[in-house]
C-alpha positions in Angstrom: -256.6 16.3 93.4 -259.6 17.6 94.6 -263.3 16.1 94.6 -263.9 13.3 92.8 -265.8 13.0 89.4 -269.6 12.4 89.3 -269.7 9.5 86.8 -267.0 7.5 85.0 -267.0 10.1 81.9 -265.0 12.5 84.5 -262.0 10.7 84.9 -259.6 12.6 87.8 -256.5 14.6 87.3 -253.2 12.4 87.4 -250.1 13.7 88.7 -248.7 14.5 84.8 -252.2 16.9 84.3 -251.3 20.5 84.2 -253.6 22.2 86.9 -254.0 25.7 85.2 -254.0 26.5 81.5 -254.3 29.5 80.0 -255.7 31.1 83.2 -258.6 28.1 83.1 -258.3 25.8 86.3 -259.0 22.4 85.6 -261.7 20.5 87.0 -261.6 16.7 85.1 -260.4 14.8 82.1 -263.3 14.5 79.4 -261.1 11.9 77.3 -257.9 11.8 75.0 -257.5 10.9 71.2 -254.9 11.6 68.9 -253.9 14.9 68.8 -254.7 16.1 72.6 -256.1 15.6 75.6 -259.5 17.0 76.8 -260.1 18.6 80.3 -263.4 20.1 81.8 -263.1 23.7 83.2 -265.1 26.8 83.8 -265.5 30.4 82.6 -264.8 33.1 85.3 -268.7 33.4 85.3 -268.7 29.5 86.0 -269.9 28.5 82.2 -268.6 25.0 81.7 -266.0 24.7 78.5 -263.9 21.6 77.2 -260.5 22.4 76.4 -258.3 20.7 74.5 -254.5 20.7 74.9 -252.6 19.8 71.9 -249.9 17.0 72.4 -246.7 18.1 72.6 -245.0 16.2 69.4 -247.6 18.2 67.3 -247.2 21.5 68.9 -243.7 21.2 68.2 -244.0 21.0 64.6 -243.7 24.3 63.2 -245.9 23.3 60.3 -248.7 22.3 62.5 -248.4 25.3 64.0 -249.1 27.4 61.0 -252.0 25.3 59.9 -253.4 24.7 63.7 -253.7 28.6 63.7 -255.4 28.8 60.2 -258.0 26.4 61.2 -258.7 27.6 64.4 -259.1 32.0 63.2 -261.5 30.1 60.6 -263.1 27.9 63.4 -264.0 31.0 65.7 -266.4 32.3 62.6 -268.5 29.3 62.4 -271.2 30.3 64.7 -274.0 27.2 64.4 -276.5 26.3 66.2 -275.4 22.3 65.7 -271.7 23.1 66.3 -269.8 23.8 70.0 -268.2 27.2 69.3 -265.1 28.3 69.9 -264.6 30.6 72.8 -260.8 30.7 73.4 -258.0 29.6 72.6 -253.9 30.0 72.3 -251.9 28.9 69.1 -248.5 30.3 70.5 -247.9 29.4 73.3 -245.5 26.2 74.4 -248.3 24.0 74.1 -251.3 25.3 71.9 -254.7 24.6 73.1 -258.3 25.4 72.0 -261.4 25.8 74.7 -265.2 25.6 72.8 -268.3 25.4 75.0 -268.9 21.9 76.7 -271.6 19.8 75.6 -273.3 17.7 78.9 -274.4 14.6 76.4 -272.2 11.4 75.1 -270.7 10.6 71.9 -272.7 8.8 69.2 -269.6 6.4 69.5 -270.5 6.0 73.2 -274.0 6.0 72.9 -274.0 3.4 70.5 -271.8 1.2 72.3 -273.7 2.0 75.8 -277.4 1.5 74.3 -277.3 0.1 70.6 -278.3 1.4 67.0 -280.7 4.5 67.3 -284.5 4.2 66.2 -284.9 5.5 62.5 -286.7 9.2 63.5 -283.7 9.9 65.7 -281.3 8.8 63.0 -283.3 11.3 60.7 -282.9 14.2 63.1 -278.9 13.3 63.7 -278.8 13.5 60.0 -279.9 16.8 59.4 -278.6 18.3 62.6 -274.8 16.9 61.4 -275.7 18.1 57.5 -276.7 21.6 59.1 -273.4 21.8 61.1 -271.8 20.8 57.9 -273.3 24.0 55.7 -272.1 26.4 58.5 -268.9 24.7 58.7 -268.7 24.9 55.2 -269.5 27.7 54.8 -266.3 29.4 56.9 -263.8 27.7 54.4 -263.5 24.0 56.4 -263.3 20.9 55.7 -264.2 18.8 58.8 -261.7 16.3 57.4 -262.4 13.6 60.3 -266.4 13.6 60.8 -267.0 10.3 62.7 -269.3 9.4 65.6 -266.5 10.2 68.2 -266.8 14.1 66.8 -271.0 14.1 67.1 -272.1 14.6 70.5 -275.7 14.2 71.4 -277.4 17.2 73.4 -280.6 17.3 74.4 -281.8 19.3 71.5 -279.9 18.1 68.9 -276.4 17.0 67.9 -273.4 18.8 68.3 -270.2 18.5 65.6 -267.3 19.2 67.2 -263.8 19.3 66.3 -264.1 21.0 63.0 -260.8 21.3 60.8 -258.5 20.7 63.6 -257.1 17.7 61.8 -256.3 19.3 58.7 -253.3 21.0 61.2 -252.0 17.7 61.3 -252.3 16.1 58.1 -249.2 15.6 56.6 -247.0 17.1 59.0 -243.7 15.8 60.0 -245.4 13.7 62.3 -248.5 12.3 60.2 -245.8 11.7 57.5 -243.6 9.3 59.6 -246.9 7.3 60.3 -248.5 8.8 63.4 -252.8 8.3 62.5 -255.1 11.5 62.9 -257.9 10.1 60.9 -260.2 7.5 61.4 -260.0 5.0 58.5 -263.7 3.3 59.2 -264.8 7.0 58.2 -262.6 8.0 55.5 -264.1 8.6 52.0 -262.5 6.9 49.4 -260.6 10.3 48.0 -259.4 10.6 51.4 -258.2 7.0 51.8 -256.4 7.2 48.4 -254.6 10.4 49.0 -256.5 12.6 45.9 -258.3 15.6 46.6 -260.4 16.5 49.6 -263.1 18.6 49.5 -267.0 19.4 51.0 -268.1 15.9 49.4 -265.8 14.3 51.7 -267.7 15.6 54.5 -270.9 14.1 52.6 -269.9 10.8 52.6 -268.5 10.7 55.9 -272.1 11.7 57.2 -273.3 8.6 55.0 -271.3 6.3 56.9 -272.9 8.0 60.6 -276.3 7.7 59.6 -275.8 3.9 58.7 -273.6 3.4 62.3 -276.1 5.3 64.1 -278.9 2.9 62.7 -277.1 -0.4 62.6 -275.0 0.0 65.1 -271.7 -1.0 63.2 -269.7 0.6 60.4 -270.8 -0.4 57.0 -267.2 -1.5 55.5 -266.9 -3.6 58.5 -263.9 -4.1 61.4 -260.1 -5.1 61.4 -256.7 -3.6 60.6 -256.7 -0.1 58.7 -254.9 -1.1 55.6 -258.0 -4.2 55.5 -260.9 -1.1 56.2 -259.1 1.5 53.6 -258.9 -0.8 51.1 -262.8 -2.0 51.2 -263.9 1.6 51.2 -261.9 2.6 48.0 -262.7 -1.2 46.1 -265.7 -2.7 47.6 -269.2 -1.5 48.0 -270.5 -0.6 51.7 -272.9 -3.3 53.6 -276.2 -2.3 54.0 -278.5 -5.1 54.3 -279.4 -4.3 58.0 -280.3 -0.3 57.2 -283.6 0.0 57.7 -285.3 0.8 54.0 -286.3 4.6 54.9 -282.7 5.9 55.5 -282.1 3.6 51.9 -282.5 6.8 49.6 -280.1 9.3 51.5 -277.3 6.7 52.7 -276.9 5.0 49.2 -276.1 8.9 47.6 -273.8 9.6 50.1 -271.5 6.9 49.5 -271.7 7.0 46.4 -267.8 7.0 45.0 -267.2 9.5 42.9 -268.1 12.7 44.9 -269.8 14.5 41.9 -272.7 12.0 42.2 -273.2 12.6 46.1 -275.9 14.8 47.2 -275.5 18.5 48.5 -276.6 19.4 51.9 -279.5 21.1 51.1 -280.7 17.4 49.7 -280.0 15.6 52.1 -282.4 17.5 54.4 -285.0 16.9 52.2 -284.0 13.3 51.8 -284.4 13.0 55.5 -287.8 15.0 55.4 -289.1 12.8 52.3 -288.1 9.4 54.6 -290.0 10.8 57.7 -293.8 9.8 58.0 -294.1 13.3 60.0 -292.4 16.5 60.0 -288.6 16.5 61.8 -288.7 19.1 64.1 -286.1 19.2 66.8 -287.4 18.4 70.4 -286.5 17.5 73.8 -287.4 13.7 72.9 -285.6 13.2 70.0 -283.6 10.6 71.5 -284.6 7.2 73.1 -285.3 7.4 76.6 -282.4 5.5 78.0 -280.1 7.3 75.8 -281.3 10.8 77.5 -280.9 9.6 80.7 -277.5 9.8 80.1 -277.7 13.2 79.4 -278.9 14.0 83.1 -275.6 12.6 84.5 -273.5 14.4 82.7 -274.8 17.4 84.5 -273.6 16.7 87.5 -270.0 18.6 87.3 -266.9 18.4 89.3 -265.6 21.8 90.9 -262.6 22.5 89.6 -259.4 22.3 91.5 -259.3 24.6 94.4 -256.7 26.8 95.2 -253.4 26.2 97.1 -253.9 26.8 101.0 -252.4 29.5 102.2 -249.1 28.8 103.8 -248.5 29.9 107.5 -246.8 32.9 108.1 -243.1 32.8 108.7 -241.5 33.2 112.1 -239.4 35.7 113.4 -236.2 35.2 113.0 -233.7 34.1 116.7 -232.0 37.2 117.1 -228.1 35.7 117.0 -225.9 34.0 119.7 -223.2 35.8 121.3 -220.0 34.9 119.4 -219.0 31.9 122.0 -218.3 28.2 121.8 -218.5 25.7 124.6 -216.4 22.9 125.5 -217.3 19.7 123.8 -216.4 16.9 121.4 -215.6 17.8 117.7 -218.7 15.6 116.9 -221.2 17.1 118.7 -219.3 20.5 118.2 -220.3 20.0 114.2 -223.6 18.7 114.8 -224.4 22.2 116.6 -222.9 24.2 114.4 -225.6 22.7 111.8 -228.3 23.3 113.5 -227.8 26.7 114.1 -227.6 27.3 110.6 -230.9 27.3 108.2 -231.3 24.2 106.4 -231.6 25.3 102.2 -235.5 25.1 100.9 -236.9 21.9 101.0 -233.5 20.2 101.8 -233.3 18.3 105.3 -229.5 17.9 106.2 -229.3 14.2 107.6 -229.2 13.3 111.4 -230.0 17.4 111.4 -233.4 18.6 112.2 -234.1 21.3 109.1 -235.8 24.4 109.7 -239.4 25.3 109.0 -239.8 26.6 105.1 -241.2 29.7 105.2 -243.7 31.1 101.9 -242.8 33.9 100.1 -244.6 37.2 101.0 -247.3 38.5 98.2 -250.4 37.2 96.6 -249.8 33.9 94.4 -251.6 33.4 91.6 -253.9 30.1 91.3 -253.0 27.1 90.9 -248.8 27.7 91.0 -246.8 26.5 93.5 -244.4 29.0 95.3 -241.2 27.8 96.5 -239.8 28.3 99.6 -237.5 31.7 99.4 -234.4 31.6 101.3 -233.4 32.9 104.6 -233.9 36.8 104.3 -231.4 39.2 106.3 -230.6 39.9 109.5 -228.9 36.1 109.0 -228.3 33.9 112.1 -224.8 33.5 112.7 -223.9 30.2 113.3 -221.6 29.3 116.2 -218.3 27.8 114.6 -215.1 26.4 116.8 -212.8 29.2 115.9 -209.1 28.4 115.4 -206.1 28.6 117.3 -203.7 31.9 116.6 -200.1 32.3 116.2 -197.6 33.6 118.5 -197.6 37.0 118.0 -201.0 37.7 117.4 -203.5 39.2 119.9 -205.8 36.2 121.1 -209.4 37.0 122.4 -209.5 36.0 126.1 -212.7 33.7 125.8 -210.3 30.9 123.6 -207.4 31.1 126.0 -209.8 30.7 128.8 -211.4 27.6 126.6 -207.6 25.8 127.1 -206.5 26.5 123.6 -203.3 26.0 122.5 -202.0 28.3 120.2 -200.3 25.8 117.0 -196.5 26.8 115.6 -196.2 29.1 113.1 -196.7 29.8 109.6 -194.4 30.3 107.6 -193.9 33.6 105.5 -195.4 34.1 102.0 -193.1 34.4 99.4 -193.6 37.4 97.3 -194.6 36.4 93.9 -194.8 39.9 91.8 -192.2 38.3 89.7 -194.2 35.7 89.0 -197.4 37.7 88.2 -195.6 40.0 85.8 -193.9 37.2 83.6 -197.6 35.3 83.4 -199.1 38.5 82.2 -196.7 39.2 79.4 -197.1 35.5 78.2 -200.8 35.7 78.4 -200.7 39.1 76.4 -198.4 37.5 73.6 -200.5 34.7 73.3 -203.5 36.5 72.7 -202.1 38.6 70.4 -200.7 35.4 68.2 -204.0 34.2 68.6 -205.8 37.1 67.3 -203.2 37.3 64.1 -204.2 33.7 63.0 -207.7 34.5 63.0 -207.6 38.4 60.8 -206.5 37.3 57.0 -204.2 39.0 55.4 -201.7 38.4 52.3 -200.4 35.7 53.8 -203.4 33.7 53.4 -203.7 32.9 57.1 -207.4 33.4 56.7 -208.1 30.4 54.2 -207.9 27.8 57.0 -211.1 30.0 58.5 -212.8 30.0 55.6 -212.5 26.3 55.6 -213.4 26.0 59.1 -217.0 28.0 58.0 -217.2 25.9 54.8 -217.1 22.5 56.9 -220.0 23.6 59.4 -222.3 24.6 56.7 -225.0 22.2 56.6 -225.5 20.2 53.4 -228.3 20.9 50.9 -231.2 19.0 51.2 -232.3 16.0 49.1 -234.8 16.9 46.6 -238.2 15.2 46.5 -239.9 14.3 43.7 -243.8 14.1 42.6 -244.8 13.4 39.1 -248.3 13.9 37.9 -249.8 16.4 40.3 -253.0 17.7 39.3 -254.1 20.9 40.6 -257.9 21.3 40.1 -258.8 25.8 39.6 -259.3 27.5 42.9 -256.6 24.9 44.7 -253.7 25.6 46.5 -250.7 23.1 46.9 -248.5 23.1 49.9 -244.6 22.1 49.8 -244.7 20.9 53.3 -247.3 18.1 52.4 -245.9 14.8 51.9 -247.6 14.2 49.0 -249.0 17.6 48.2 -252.3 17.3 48.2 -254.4 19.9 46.5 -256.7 21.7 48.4 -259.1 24.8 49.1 -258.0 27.5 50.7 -258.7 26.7 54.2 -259.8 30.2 55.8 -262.4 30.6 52.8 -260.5 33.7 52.1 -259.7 32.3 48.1 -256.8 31.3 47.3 -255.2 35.0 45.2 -255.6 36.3 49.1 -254.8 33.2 51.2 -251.5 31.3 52.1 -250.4 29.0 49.1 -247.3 28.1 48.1 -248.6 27.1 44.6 -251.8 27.5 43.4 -253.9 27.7 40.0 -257.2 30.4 39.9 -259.4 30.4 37.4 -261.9 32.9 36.9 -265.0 31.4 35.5 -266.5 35.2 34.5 -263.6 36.3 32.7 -261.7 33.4 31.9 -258.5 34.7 33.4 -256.3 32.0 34.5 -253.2 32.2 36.9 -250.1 30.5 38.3 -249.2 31.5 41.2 -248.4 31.8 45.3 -249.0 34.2 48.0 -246.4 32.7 50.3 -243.3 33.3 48.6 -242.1 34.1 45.3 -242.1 32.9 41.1 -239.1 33.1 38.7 -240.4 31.4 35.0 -236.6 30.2 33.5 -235.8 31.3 30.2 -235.3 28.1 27.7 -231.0 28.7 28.4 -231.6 27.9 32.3 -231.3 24.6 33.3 -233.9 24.0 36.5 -231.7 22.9 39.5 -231.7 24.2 43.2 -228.7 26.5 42.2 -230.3 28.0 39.6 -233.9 28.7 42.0 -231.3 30.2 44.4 -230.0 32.0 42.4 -232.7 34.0 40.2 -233.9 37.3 41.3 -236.8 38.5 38.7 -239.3 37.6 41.3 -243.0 37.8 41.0 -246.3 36.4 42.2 -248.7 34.9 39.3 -248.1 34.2 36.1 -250.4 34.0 32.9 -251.0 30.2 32.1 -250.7 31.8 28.6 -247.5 32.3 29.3 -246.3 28.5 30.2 -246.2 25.5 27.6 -245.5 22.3 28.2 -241.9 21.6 30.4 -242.2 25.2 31.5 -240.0 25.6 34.7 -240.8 27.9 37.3 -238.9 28.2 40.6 -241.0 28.8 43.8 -239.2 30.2 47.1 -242.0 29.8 50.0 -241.4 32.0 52.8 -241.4 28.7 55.3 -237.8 27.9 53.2 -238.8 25.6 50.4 -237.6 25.5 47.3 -239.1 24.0 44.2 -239.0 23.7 40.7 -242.7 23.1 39.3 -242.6 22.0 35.0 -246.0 22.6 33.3 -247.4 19.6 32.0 -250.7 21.0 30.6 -254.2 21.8 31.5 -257.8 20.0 31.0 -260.3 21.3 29.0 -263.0 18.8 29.3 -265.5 20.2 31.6 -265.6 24.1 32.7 -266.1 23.5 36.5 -263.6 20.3 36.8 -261.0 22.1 35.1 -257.3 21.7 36.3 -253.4 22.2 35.3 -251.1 18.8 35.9 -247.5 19.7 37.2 -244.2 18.3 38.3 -242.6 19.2 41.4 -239.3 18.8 42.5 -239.0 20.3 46.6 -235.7 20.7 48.3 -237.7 21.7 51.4 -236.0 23.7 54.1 -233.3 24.8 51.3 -233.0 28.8 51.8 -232.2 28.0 55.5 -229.5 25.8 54.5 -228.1 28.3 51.5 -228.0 30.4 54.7 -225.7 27.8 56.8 
């Protein structure tokens, strides 16, 4: 598998490791977590990358697919200098994958664990390395979504974020809806942990929580079963009698509960700055000593895999045998006959010695194995005992002179043109009944057809219901969440340009206020139509946003996404309370997958 890895953080290639992807020749395995598996490789110009290959059960979802491209044309803008940018990546092919520039320094999770709780000035420069990441990050439209200390490497001039928004492609697909984890639950915020809105705050308080691990050492809502951790972050308050009393101020706001009271990232950093007894400034010993040493190792690179030798060239073929077959027993008669014939690629007849496989002629590209062609022309002929002839028919001399005896003879063929003719017609007027039963006519011969059609239609989806749902302004809701969770536009391009199904814009200037969706279509019922999924189905005064002025409350509107959905949304009202926390609450009803199966 080629050479070996320099330290135990370069684990080797097993048999089941591809060793190519997208053109990038694999060198090691940097780890594995929930969604994919990580492998070291190089640039053409030998620049070291990590790339990530998505697991196969995710990049068979089609609705991770959708949002796992979203999040990664989003990813490429964030540019940071505390972030591992994107370089590459592929979102269509059979197994998507992402490559971003490697980072030669360990985890805080591994660090940690290695070495123990950081001193407090390091914790202080992590801090505001992880809140700057944050405000580029941000600032492109994502949501990190799952910041913990597993996604915070530490380079020798700061940390690195990493992993930015990649786990919004997999929350609440198919898969995360039939109980597969993305998330880390000792990291969650307490929206996140209670299914309600997620937003930049959730970020905050998930840097709240790395600050305290990185200075205690542990996580502040302590260990054990998920259900146990989830439950202490959304009802109990977090342990921080060993956090040393400088990171007090900035740790305490950031888990604060309600995410209005937690402090923007532009605080924090001066939080951090007010804590420090001199100025933070960035520096090649901003970590302990034995925690950069660590750093060195991870320097030390495998090569990558090296190309296929060159297999030798192929042999001439033995120009063939006269046409002649000696005396000798039938066993030994077969066995020859085999071995003058070529055995099949990579097939060894057995008791028969096979022939050398031979490569195919051309270049091969890296890292692909090339089968072994078959035999190419002028083909040996192989040297079968030829049979004996009838009386009558000219024998060559060789055979009689071999002491062949020529067998009795056969008898005539009968002549069956009779037969052939009679088949024919048959076959003619059964295709023609045949073809009858299947054109309708008067008769009503076609009905059983139609039946046939009618039974392979597949049945219409159960609808799923979810009462309640409050859509803050500027939110989008998607029907493929299970629930649908409100939630920014994830590309930062706003929501009246972006991919919702449903969404509700506000604009704070004018006071404009819409209902809408930009990925598929809106029919508001008239007060005579009764909302069902024959009714959405079968409405055709489609638009895209409608006036809230427009809907009351128990307002239907039927939305047809363009991934299939169907779904009829009642109005239940709108908030009025504060300006900037206003939202509209709404029903939904979601046959999803319903136009395909209207289509059969």
């Amino acid at each position: 598998m080629g050479s070996a890895p320099s330290a135990d953080f370069f684990q080797p290639l097993r048999v089941d490791d591809p060793a190519v992807v997208g053109g990038y020749r694999l060198a090691a395995v940097l780890g594995a977590g929930g969604m994919g598996k990580v492998y070291l490789s190089y640039t053409p110009g030998g620049r070291p990358i990590a790339l990530k290959v998505i697991r196969p059960e995710f990049g068979g979802d089609p609705e991770f697919r959708r949002r796992f491209q979203q999040e990664v044309r989003a990813a490429e803008r964030v540019q940071g200098l505390y972030t591992a940018p994107v370089i590459d990546s592929d979102t269509e092919g059979a197994q998507p994958w992402l490559a971003t520039a490697y980072v030669p320094g360990p985890s805080l999770a591994h660090a940690v664990a290695r070495h123990g709780a950081l001193p407090v000035r390091s914790v202080l420069l992590l801090t505001v390395g992880v809140a700057e990441a944050l405000h580029v990050i941000h600032g492109a439209g994502i949501v990190h979504r799952d910041l913990k200390p597993a996604n915070v490497l530490l380079a020798s001039d700061g940390p690195r974020v990493i992993d930015f928004g990649i786990a919004r492609a997999a929350d609440s697909t198919a898969l995360t809806s039939t109980g597969v984890s993305v998330g880390t639950p000792a990291f969650m915020a307490p929206e996140q942990a209670s299914a309600g809105t997620v937003t930049p705050a959730t970020d905050v308080f998930a840097l709240g929580q790395i600050a305290a691990f990185s200075a205690i050492g542990a996580s502040v809502f302590g260990d054990g079963p998920s259900h146990a951790v989830l439950y202490r972050i959304v009802h109990e308050d977090p342990d921080l009698s060993a956090l040393p009393e400088q990171l007090l101020p900035v740790v305490t706001r950031c888990l604060s509960r309600d995410p209005g009271d937690r402090p923007t990232l532009t605080e924090i950093i001066e939080l951090c700055n007010a804590a420090s007894e001199v100025p933070l400034r960035q520096g090649g010993d901003w970590l302990p000593r034995d925690v950069a040493g660590s750093l060195t190792e991870r320097l030390r690179l495998p090569a990558p895999m090296p190309d296929p030798a060159p297999a030798p060239a192929p042999a001439p073929a033995p120009a063939p045998a006269p046409t002649e077959v000696s005396a000798q027993p039938p066993a030994q008669a077969a066995a020859a006959a085999a071995a003058a014939v070529p055995a099949a690629p990579g097939y060894t007849p057995t008791d028969v010695a096979a022939a050398p496989t031979q490569a195919a002629p051309g270049a091969v590209p890296p890292g692909y194995r090339t089968p072994p062609p078959y035999p190419q022309p002028p083909y040996p002929q192989p040297s079968y005992p030829q049979p004996s002839y009838a009386p009558g028919h000219s024998t060559p001399p060789p055979f009689h002179a071999q002491g062949f005896v020529p067998g009795p003879p056969a008898p005539p063929r009968p002549k069956r043109t009779g037969l052939i003719v009679i088949g024919a017609v048959a076959a003619a007027v059964v295709g023609l009944v045949i073809l009858g039963s299947l054109l309708p006519d008067g008769s009503g011969k076609g009905g059983d057809d139609k039946a046939s059609g009618a039974a392979q239609k597949r049945p219409d989806p159960q609808p799923v219901s979810y009462q309640g749902v409050e859509v803050p302004q500027n939110h989008q809701v998607m029907f493929a969440d299970n629930p649908p969770r409100p939630a920014e536009e994830p590309t930062g391009a706003g929501v009246l340009y972006g991919h919702a199904d449903l969404f509700y814009y506000r604009d704070t200037l004018f006071g404009d206020e819409k209902f809408g969706t930009t990925n598929g279509k809106l029919v508001l019922l008239n007060n005579s139509e009764k909302g069902s999924l024959e009714t959405c189905r079968a409405v055709t005064r489609f638009t895209e946003k409608i006036g809230l002025d427009q809907l009351t409350d128990g307002s239907q509107v039927c939305v047809l996404s363009k991934a299939g959905h169907i779904t009829l949304a009642t109005f239940r009202g709108r908030s009025g309370v504060k300006e900037e926390t206003r939202f509209i609450t709404v029903d939904l009803t979601v046959w999803r997958n319903a136009e395909a199966a209207a289509k059969g």
